[in-house]
Every structure is written in structure tokens, then in C-alpha cells.
C-alpha positions as CSV (number, residue, x, y, z in Angstrom):
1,X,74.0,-34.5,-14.8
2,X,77.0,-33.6,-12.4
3,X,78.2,-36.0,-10.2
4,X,78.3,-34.7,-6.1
5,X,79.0,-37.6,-3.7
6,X,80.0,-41.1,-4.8
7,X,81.4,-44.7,-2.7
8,X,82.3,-47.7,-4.1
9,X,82.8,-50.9,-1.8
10,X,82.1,-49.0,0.9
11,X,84.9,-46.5,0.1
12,X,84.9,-43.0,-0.5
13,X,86.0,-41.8,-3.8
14,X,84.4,-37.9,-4.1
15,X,82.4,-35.8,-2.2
16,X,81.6,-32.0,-3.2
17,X,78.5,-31.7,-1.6
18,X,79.4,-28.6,1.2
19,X,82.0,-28.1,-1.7
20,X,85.2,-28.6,0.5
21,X,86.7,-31.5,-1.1
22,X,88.1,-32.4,-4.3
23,X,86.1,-32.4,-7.8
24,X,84.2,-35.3,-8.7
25,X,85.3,-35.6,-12.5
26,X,87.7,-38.4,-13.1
27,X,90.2,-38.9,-15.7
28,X,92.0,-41.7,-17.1
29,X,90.4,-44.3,-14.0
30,X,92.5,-42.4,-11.1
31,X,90.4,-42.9,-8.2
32,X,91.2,-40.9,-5.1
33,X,90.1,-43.3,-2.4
34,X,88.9,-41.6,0.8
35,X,87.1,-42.8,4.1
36,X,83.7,-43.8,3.4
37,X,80.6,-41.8,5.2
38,X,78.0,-43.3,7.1
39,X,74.4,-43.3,5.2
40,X,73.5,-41.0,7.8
41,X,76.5,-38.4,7.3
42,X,75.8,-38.2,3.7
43,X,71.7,-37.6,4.8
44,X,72.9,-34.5,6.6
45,X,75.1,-33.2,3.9
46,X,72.6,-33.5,1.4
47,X,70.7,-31.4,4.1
48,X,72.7,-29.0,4.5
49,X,73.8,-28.5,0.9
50,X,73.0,-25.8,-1.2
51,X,71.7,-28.0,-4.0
52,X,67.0,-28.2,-4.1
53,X,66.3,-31.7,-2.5
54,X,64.0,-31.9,-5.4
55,X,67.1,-31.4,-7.7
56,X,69.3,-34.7,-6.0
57,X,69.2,-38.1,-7.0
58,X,70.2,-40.9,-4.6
59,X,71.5,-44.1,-5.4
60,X,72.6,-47.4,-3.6
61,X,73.3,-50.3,-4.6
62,X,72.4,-53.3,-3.6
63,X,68.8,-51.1,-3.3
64,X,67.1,-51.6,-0.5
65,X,64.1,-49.8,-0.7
66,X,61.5,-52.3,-0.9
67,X,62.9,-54.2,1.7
68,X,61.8,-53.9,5.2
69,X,65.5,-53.8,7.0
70,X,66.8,-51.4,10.1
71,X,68.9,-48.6,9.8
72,X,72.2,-50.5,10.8
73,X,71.7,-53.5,8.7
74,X,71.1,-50.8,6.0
75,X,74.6,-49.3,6.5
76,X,76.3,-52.7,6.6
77,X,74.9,-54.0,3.3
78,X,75.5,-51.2,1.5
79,X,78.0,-51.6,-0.7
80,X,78.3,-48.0,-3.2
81,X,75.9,-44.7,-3.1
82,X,76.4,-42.0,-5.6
83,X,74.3,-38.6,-5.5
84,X,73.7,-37.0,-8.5
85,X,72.5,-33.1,-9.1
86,X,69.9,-33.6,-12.0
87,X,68.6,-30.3,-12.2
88,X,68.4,-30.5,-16.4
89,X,66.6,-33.3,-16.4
90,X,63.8,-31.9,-13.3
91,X,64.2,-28.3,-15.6
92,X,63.3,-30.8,-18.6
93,X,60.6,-32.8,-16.9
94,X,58.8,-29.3,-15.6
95,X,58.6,-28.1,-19.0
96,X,57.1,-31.5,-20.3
97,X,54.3,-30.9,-17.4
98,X,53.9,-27.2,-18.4
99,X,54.0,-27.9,-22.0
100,X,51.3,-30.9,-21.6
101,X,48.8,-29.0,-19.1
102,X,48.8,-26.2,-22.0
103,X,48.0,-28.5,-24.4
104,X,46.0,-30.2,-22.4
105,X,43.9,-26.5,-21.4
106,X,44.4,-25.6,-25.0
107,X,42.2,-28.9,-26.3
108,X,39.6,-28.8,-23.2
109,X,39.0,-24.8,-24.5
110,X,39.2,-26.4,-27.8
111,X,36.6,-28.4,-27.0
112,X,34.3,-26.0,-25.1
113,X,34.2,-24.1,-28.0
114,X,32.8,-26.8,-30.3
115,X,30.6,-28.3,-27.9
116,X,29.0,-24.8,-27.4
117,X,29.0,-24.1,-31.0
118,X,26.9,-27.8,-31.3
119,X,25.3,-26.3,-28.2
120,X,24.1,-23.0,-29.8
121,X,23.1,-24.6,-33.1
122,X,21.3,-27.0,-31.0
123,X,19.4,-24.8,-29.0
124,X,18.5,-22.5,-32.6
125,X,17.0,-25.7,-34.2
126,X,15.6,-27.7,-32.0
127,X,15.6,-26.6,-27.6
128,X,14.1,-23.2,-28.6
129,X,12.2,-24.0,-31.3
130,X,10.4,-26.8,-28.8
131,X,10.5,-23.9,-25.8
132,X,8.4,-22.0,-28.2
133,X,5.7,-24.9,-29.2
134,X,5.0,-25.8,-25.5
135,X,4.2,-21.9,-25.0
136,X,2.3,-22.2,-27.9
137,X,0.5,-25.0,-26.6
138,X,-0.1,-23.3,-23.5
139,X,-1.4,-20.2,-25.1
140,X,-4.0,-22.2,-26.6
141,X,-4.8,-24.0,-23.7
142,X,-5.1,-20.4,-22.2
143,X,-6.6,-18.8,-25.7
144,X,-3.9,-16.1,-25.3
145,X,-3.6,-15.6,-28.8
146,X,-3.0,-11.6,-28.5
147,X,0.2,-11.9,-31.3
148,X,-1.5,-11.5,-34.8
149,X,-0.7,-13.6,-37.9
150,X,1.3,-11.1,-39.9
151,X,3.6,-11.0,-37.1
152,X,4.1,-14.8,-36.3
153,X,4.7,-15.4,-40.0
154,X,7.9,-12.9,-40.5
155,X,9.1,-14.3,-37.1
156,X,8.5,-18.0,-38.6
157,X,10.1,-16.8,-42.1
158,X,13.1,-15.6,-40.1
159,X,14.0,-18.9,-38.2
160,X,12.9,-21.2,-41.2
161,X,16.3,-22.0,-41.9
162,X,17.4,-22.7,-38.4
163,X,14.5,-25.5,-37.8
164,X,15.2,-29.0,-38.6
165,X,12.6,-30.5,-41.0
166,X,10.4,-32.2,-38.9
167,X,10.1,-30.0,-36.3
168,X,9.5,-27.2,-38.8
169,X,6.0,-29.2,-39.8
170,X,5.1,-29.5,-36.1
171,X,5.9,-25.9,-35.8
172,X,3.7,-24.9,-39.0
173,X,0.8,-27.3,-38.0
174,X,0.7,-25.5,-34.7
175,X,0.6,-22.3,-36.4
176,X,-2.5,-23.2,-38.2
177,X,-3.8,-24.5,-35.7
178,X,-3.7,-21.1,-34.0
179,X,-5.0,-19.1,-37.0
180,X,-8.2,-21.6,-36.5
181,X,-8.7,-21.0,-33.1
182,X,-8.2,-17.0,-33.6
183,X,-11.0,-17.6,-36.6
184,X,-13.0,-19.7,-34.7
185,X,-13.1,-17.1,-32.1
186,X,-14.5,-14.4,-34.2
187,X,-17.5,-16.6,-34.7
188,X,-18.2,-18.0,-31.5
189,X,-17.8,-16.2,-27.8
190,X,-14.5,-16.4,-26.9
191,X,-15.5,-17.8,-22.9
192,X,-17.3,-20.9,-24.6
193,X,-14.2,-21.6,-27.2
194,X,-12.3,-22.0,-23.8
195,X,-14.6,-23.8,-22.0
196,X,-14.4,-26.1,-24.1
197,X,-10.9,-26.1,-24.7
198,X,-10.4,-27.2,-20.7
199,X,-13.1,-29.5,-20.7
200,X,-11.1,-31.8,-23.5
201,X,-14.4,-32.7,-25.1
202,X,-16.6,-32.5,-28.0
203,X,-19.4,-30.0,-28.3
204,X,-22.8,-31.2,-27.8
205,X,-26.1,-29.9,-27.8
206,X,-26.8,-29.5,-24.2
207,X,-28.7,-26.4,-22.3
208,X,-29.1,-25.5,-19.0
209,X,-31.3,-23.2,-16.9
210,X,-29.7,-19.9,-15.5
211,X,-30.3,-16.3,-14.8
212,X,-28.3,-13.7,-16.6
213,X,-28.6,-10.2,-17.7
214,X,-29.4,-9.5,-21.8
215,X,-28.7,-7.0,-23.2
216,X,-29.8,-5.7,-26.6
217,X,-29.5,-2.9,-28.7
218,X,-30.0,-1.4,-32.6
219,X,-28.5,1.8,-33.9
220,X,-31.7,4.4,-34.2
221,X,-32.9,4.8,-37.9
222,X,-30.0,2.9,-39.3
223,X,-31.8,2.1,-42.3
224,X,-32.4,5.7,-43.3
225,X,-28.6,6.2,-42.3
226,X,-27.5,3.4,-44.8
227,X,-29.7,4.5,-48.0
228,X,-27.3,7.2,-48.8
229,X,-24.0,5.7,-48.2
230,X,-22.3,2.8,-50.6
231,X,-21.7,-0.4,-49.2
232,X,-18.1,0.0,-48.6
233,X,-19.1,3.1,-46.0
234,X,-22.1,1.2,-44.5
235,X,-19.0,-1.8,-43.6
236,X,-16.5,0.8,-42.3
237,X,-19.2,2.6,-40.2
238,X,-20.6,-0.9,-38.6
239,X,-16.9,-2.5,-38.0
240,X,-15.7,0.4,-36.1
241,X,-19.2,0.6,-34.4
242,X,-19.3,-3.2,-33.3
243,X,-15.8,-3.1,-32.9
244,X,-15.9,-0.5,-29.8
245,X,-19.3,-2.0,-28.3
246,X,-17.8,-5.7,-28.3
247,X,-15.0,-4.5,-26.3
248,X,-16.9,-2.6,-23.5
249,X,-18.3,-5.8,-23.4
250,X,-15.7,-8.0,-22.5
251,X,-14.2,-5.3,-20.8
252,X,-18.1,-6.1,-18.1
253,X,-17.4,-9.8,-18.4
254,X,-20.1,-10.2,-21.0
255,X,-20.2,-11.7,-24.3
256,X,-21.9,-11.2,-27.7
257,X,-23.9,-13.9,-29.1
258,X,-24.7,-12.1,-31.8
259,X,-24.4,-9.3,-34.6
260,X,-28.3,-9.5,-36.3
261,X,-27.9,-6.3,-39.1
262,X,-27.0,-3.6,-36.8
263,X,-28.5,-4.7,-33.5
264,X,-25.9,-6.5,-30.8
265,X,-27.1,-9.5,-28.4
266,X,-25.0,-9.6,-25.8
267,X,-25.5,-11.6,-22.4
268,X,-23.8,-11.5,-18.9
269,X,-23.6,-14.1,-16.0
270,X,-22.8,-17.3,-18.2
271,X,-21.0,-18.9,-19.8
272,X,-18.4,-17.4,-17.1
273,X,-20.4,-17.3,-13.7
274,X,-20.8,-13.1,-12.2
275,X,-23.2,-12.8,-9.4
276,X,-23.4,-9.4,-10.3
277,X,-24.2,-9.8,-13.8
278,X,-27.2,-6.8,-13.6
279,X,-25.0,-4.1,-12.8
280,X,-22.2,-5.3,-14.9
281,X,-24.8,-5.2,-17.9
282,X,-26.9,-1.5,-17.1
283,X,-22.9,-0.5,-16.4
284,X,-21.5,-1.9,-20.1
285,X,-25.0,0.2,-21.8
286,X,-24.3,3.5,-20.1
287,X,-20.3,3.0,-21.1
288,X,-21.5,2.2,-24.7
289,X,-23.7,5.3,-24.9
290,X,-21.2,7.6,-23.5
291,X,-18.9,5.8,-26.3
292,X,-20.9,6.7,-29.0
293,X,-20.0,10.2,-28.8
294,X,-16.7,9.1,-29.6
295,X,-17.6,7.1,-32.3
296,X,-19.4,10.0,-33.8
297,X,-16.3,12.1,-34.0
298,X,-14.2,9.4,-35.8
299,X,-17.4,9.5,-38.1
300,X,-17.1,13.5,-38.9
301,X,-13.6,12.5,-39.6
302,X,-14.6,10.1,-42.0
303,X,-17.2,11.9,-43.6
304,X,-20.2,9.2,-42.6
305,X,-22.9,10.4,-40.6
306,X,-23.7,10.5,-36.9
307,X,-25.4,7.5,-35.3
308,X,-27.2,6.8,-31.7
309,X,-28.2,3.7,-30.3
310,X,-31.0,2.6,-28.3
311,X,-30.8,-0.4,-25.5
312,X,-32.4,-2.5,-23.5
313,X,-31.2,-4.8,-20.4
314,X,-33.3,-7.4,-18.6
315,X,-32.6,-10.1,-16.4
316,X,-34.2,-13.2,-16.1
317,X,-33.9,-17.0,-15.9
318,X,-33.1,-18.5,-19.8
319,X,-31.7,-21.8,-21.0
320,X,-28.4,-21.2,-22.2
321,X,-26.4,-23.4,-23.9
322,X,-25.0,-25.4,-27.4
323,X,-28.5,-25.2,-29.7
324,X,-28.9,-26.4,-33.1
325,X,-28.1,-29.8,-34.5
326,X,-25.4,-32.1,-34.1
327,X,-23.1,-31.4,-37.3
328,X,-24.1,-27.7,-36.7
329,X,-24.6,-25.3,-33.5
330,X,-24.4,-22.4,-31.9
331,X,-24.1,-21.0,-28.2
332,X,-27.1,-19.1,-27.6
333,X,-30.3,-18.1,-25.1
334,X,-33.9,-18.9,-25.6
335,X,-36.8,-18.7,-23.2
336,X,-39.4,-15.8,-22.2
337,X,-36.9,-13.4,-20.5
338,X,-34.8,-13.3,-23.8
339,X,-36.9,-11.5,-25.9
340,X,-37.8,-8.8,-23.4
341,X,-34.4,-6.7,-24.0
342,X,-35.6,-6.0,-27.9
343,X,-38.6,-5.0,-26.2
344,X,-37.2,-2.4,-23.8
345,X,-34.9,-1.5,-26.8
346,X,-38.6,-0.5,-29.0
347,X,-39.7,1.4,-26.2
348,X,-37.0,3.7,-26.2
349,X,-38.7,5.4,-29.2
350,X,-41.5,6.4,-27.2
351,X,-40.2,8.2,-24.3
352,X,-37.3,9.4,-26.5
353,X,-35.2,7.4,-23.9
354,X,-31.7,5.7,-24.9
355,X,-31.5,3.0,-22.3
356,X,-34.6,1.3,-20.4
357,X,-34.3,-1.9,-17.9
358,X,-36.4,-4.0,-16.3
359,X,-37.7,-4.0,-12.7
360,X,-35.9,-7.0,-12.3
361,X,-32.9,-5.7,-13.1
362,X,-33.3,-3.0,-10.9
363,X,-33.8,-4.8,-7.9
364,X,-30.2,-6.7,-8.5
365,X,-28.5,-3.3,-9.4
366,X,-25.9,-1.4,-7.5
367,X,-26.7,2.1,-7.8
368,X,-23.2,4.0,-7.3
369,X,-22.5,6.4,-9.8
370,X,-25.9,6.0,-11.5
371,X,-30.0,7.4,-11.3
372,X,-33.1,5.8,-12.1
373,X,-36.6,7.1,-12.8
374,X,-39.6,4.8,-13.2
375,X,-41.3,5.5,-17.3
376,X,-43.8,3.4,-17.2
377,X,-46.1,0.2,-16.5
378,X,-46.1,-2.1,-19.6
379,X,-47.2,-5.6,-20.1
380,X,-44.6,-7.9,-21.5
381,X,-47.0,-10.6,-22.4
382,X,-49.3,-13.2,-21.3
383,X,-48.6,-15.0,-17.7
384,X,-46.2,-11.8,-16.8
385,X,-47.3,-9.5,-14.2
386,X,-47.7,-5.7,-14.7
387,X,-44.5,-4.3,-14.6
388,X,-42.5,-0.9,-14.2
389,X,-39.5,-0.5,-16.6
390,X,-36.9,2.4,-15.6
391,X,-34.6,4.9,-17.4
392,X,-30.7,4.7,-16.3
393,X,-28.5,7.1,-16.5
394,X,-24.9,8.3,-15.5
395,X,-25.0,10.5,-12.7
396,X,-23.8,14.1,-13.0
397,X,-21.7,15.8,-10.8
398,X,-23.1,19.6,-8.8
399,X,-26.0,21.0,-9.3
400,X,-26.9,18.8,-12.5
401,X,-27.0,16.3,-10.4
402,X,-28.5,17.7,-8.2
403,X,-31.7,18.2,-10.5
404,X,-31.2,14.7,-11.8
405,X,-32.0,13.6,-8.0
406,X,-34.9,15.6,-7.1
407,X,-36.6,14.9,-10.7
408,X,-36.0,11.1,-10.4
409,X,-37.5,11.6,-7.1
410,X,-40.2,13.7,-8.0
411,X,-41.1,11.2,-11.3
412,X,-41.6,8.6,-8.7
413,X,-43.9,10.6,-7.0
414,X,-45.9,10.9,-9.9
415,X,-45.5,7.2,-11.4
416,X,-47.6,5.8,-8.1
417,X,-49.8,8.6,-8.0
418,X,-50.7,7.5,-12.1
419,X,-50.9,4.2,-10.9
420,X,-53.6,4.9,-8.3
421,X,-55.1,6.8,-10.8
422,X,-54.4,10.6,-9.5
423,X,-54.0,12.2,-12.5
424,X,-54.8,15.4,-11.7
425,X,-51.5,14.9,-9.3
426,X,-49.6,12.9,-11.4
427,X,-49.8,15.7,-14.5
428,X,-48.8,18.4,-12.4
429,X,-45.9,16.2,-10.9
430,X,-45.2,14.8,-14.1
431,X,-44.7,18.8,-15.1
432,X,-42.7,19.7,-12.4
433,X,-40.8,16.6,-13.7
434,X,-40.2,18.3,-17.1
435,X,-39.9,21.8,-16.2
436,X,-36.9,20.6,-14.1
437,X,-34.8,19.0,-16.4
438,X,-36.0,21.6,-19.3
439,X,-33.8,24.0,-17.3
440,X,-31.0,21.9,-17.3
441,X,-31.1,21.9,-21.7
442,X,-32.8,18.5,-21.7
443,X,-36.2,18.2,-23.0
444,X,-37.9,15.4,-21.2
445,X,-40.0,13.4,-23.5
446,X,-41.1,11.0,-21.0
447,X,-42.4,13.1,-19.0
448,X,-44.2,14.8,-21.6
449,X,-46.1,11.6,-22.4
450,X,-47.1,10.9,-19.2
451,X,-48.6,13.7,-18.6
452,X,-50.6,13.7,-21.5
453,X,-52.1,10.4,-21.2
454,X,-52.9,11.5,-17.4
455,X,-54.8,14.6,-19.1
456,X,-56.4,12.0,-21.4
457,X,-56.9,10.0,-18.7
458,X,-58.8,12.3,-16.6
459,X,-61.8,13.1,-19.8
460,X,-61.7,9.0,-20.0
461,X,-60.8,7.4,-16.7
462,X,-59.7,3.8,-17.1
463,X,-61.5,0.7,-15.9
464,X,-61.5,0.0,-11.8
465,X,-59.3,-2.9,-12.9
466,X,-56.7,-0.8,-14.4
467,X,-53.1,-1.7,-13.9
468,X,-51.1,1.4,-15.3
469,X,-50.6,-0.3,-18.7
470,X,-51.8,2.5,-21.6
471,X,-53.2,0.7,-24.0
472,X,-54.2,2.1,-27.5
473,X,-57.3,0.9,-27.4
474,X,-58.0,3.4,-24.4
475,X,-56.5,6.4,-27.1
């Protein structure tokens, strides 16, 4: 501390401030008395100075400071004023204030670096962990349950050691409770397992009235196929077989009710409501047989024999719903109109045919990228009506298709002239019919039957009563 300016009783004694006057260090009590200078002189020397303001200390004595009191009352009372240059000590005080907001950054940082540490760990065993159960949750609520087993339990293995306890049970319980589900859903259609996830209730035998499409089909001589393979093959052959058809399936918005041997029952328009549920059907059965071929090559690969199928789609009004008994149930379809498609599906074998429909579903279907022919008049049984059933088929692009349209055209020709009982002109339209497609590689078995029942028909006409139905008892 070095002394600049100093007055005693109102006497001056040093002043080096503009350093033009003697020094202010004192030896053996000689005092070299001077003048005094008014507060305000010393004020402007301290101004004008070369010393920092911030570097000055100014003292007075008596100290006036808290004291309300005017400037010249101020310089009367004042009795000694010193001025000291402190710079050591502001030096010392800055370097206590640098030295303290380091420490003070070095702890906060300190502490930042715990806190996210507890952070992180906190996040690894419990916030992401939880983040993970409510998308589980939702997932079930939304049966997206695409990720398989195998995978969820490595992932599970991985982070076992990050979970707390209890939250690891929760975690395992909902992974069960997935597995479940998943199972559950290989047994019953997936759209009715979450229906009645969102309706939050139980399952109970109820049934309701509504029309949908059915669709049925069985894998032509499958029993003969099976005889000379061992069971293992027979399994292989059938997985990847129902495998590829249930997809197409979902893929129309239907879903199968059932596997029975090799057959599939498969219905479209409920559970999940399509108000186009006929074409989406005839659409899935022309996919599936185009599939087949497919199939059949993985099956060359494999060593198992070929396969083709034969279906059947008709729609109608069915009571569809939970069936069976309280402790045990199924969704399913009963009524007239369900039994039909297993009949269409039989008469495949007749005409040599691979997919036959109903009228009924012909009048709901949209035609676009498909032809029709009319086969035949059957009787589906008693109360039913007479009715046509009709051959679908993908349409084929230039000239094929071109003979696919004038022989649909030309077999419907020859269906009403059979049913009016023309049969002269029916059997030579129904010949046209297969001379037609005959050219194209395809022989036309259908056709071939009509006519010969019109040229049986003509050595023994029917009753006047006739309907178009052959019936044996008329062979």
C-alpha cells in the first residue's frame, strides 16, 4: 500500500498525486506541514492522476458518508483525508474472484458430469426401459407384433443387467404376454384377436347376420400325392403351401377360418367390414392359382411333387360370429350360403375347371383385368333357385385375349340357347367354343361336356319343366 495524499487537522502534510511534490514516506515523525486542499481540489487530482480510480482508496475522518450533510459543511468538518494506491490488494482481490469463479465452474462441470452420469444410468435402467414397455403396450393394443421371439430375447439378454429388478419382471411378463398373443394369433384370425383387444372385453358366444364372400379350396388329388411321401415331406409341402395362400389372403383383407387336411376356409367382408368383399375374394383365388406355379418350382427344388388346387367363391348372407361353448369357441360361419363354396370347389372336377363362383358373386364383381364364361345350371339344394355358376379367369393380354373374349362370348351364346333347350345350336356353339380355345393350346373340357349332354339331350329331350340342371338320372 503506498501512501499518495494525506492532511491531518486540516493541514497538509504530503501530496504526490500529479507527482510534483515531495515523497510521502516519513522518517523519524518529521512532518512537512503544507497548506491543506479543499475536498474538492483533492477530487480533481485524483482525476487527473495517473493512478485507476478503481486502484485509490479515500479516507476521512470524522466519515461522513452515511450522513446526509452539504458539500461545505462537509469541508469544514473534516478534519484528516489520506488517499491510498492499493493496487496489491485490488491485484489480490481479482485473483480471489478469478480463482473462486474457476472453482466455482470447475465444481458446476463437476457436477454436470455426475448428474449426467446418474442421468445416463438412469435413463439405461429405468426411462428407456419404461419407453420400451409403453411401445410394447401399444403394439399390443395395435397387434403389431412383426419382431420375432428369437430376436426380442438376445435384445432382452443384452440389457438384463442394466434393468432394475422389478422392472425387469414387468418387462419379462410383458414379453410373455406377447409370445401369447403371437400364439394366440396362429390359432385364431388375427382381425377378431384385435377386435377384441379394442373392445376391452371378454369373448362370448354371440353371432350376427352378414353377407360375405367364402371362399374354399382343396389341393387336387392330395391324397394320392401324400401316399408316397413320409410325413416329414407331406408337413414341408403343406406349410409352405398354406403359408403362401394365407398371405394372399390377408394381403385381399380376408381371413382364414380354417386349415381342414389340405382344404383352406377363408372368408371376406367380416370381421373387418369391405363392401367389395366379391371381388376382393374371385381376386385373392386367381392370385393363389397364378401362385401355385411358384410353389411348384420351390417343389422341383425340393424333390416333392407338383400340386394344383381347385376353388370355389360364393357370396351370401351367413351368421358369423364366436360359436361353440362358453369355456371353448371358435370364430366361425354357418348357414346355407357357407357350404356352397366346397360345392363349387367339387365341381371343378367336372369341367376340368380350377376356379368356379356363384351367380351371386358375379353380380357384385368388378370385372377389370378378368373374364367370365357361364358352365353350367346346377341346383344347390332344396328352397334355392336354379342357378348359373361361372368360370373366372385372368385375362390375357393380345390376341389371347382376344380369343378368351369372343369364346366367353360365344359360350354365352350357347349356355341360353341349352337353356331354351336348342341343342342342336348350343352343340355347335358349344364347338365353336372349344375349337377356339383348342387353338390357343387349351383344351376346353367344359365345353366338351356341354356339348355332349346337348347331343344326349337331343336322342332324349328333357321334361317341358326342365331348368338346365343335368341330372344323372336323365344319363
Amino acid at each position: 500500500v503506498e501512501l499518495l495524499y494525506l492532511s491531518l487537522q486540516q493541514r497538509g502534510v504530503c501530496n504526490v498525486l500529479l507527482g510534483n511534490s515531495s515523497s510521502c514516506k516519513f522518517s523519524d515523525a518529521v512532518l512537512n506541514w503544507s497548506d491543506p486542499k479543499a475536498l474538492e481540489d483533492v477530487d480533481k487530482e485524483l482525476r487527473a492522476s495517473p493512478y485507476r480510480r478503481r486502484d485509490l482508496i479515500l479516507l476521512r475522518w470524522p466519515d461522513f458518508s452515511e450522513e446526509d450533510i452539504s458539500a461545505e459543511d462537509l469541508e469544514l468538518r473534516t478534519e484528516s483525508v489520506a488517499v491510498v494506491h492499493a493496487r496489491q490488494d485490488t491485484e489480490a482481490v481479482a485473483l480471489s474472484s478469478v480463482a473462486t469463479t474457476v472453482l466455482v465452474i470447475v465444481l458446476i462441470l463437476g457436477g454436470i458430469l455426475v448428474l449426467s452420469h446418474d442421468l445416463t444410468s438412469l435413463s439405461e435402467r429405468l426411462l428407456r426401459p419404461m419407453v420400451e414397455m409403453t411401445d410394447d403396450i401399444d403394439s399390443i393394443t395395435r397387434l403389431q407384433l412383426a419382431a420375432t421371439a428369437r430376436d426380442e430375447v438376445a435384445k432382452d439378454s443384452d440389457q438384463s443387467n442394466l434393468v432394475v429388478g422389478e422392472l425387469r419382471l414387468v418387462k419379462d411378463s410383458f414379453h410373455n404376454m406377447k409370445i401369447a398373443i403371437r400364439s394366440w394369433g396362429k390359432y385364431v384370425p388375427w382381425p377378431v384377436v384385435q377386435l377384441l383387444m379394442r373392445k376391452d372385453a371378454m369373448a362370448n358366444l354371440e353371432v350376427s347376420e352378414k353377407e360375405v364372400s367364402i371362399f374354399f379350396s382343396d389341393i387336387a388329388s392330395f391324397t394320392t400325392i401324400v401316399e408316397g411321401l413320409q410325413p416329414e415331406s407331406s408337413l414341408l409341402l403343406l406349410s409352405r403351401y398354406f403359408h403362401d395362400m394365407s398371405q394372399i389372403i390377408d394381403k385381399h383383407g380376408g381371413i382364414v377360418l380354417e386349415f381342414i387336411g389340405d382344404a383352406i376356409m377363408s372368408i371376406y367382408g367380416a370381421p373387418v367390414f369391405n363392401d367389395n368383399h366379391p371381388t376382393a375374394a374371385v381376386r385373392s383365388a386367381v392370385e393363389m392359382l397364378e401362385t401355385v406355379d411358384l410353389i411348384n418350382q420351390w417343389l422341383t427344388a425340393k424333390a416333392l411333387p407338383h400340386i394344383s388346387i381347385r376353388c370355389g367363391v360364393h357370396t351370401g348372407d351367413v351368421l358369423v360370429g364366436n360359436m361353440g361353448f362358453q369355456s371353448r369357441m371358435k370364430y366361425g360361419i354357418v348357414g346355407e350360403a357357407s357350404n356352397i363354396p366346397g360345392r363349387l370347389e367339387e365341381l371343378n372336377k367336372s369341367y376340368s375347371t380350377d376356379l368356379l363362383i356363384s351367380e351371386d358373386t358375379l353380380n357384385r364383381l368388378a370385372m377389370d383385368g378378368l373374364v367370365s364364361r357361364p358352365i353350367d345350371f346346377v341346383d344347390f339344394g332344396p328352397g334355392r333357385r336354379c342357378e348359373q355358376i361361372f368360370q373366372v379367369v385372368k385375362q390375357q393380354r393380345g390376341e389371347a385375349g382376344d380369343v378368351q373374349r369372343r369364346a366367353s362370348s360365344r359360350q354365352v351364346s350357347a349356355i341360353e340357347k341349352y337353356r331354351l333347350g336348342k341343342f342342336p345350336e348350343a352343340a355347335e356353339d358349344f364347338k365353336a367354343v372349344g375349337d377356339a380355345m383348342q387353338l390357343e393350346g387349351y383344351e376346353d373340357e367344359a365345353s366338351k361336356v356341354l356339348r355332349e349332354r346337348c347331343l344326349h339331350l337331343m336322342k332324349e329331350p328333357p321334361s317341358s319343366d326342365w331348368d338346365g340342371v343335368w341330372r344323372r338320372s336323365a344319363d
